[in-house]
C-alpha positions, 0 to 999 in steps of 0.5 A: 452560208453554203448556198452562197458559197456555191454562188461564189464558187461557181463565179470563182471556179469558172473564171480560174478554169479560163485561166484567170488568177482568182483571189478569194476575198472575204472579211469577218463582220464582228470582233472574234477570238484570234483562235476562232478566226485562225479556225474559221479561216483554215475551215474556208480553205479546206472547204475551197480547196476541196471544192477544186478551187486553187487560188489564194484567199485574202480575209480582211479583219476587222478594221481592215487588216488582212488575216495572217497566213492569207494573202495581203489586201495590197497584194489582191488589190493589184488584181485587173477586176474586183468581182464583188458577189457581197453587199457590204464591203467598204468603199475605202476597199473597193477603191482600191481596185483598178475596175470594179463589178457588183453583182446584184444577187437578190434582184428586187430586194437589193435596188428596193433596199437600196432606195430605203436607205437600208442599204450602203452600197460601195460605188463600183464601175460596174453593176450586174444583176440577175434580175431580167428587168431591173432597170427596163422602162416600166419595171417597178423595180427602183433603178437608184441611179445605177446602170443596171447590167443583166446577167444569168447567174453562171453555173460551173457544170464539172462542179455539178455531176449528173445525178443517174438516180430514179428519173421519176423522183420529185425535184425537192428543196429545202427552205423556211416558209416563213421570215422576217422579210416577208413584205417590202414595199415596191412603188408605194404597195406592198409585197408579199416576198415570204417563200411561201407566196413564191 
């Protein structure tokens, strides 16, 4: 979705501005049309590139081929790190990586899945989390047998111009209140995780 793409692209677009080569790595979750792919693809790298980002994209098919006219997963697995922003790229990818870092963007529901077995998560080197405290003594928050690394979500600031509108106008967003995952369990108690509690 667009939210999660500004979360990837501010990772992306801040590392490619040190300097870095940044491969895009994405993949289609079911079976599509070839057109449809050939679409979806296209889409994604008029959107990125509109977005100022440069690099090259490699989309993994279904079954693990890379979509054509994007570069080959053995061509981006030469890359010194794999930045893994997503929850469900296979192991068999992952490994392919020299070093590998998970990024831990829903802090909470990820390690809580996690320990539910809702989750299958590829084993990396290394795992960020947004989450402050996930991982400190006394967080209710399950650790899962990880290392859990904090790190602040980055903000590529050319990618967020300053808006000279009415200084008085209300910060507003645009959200549903309610959702099918409005209670987890944490420590043996439920909690109300709807958007409306928060």
């Amino acid at each position: 979705g667009g939210a999660y793409m500004w979360v990837f692209l501010n990772w992306a677009l801040g590392l490619q501005s040190r300097g870095c080569r940044v491969i895009w790595l994405d993949s289609f979750e079911a079976d599509s049309p070839v057109e449809d792919k050939v679409r979806r693809i296209d889409e994604l790298k008029r959107r990125l590139r509109a977005l100022g980002f440069a690099g090259e994209v490699c989309v993994l098919l279904p079954g693990g081929d890379s979509a054509p006219g994007c570069l080959d997963l053995e061509e981006a697995a030469q890359a010194d790190l794999l930045v893994d922003l997503g929850y469900d790229l296979p192991a068999d990818v992952v490994q392919r990586f020299r070093r590998s870092a998970f990024v831990d963007i829903d802090p909470g529901l990820t390690q809580v899945w996690l320990s539910l077995g809702q989750l299958d998560l590829a084993r990396h080197d290394l795992h960020f989390t947004y989450g402050e405290t996930v991982g400190d003594p006394g967080s209710p928050i399950p650790e899962c047998g990880l290392r859990w690394l904090y790190t602040p979500p980055p903000v590529f600031l050319p990618a967020w111009p300053v808006h000279t509108g009415d200084a008085g106008a209300p910060y507003t967003t645009v959200s549903a209140w309610w959702g099918d995952l409005d209670w987890i369990e944490l420590g043996g108690k439920y909690v109300d995780n709807s958007k409306r509690t928060e």
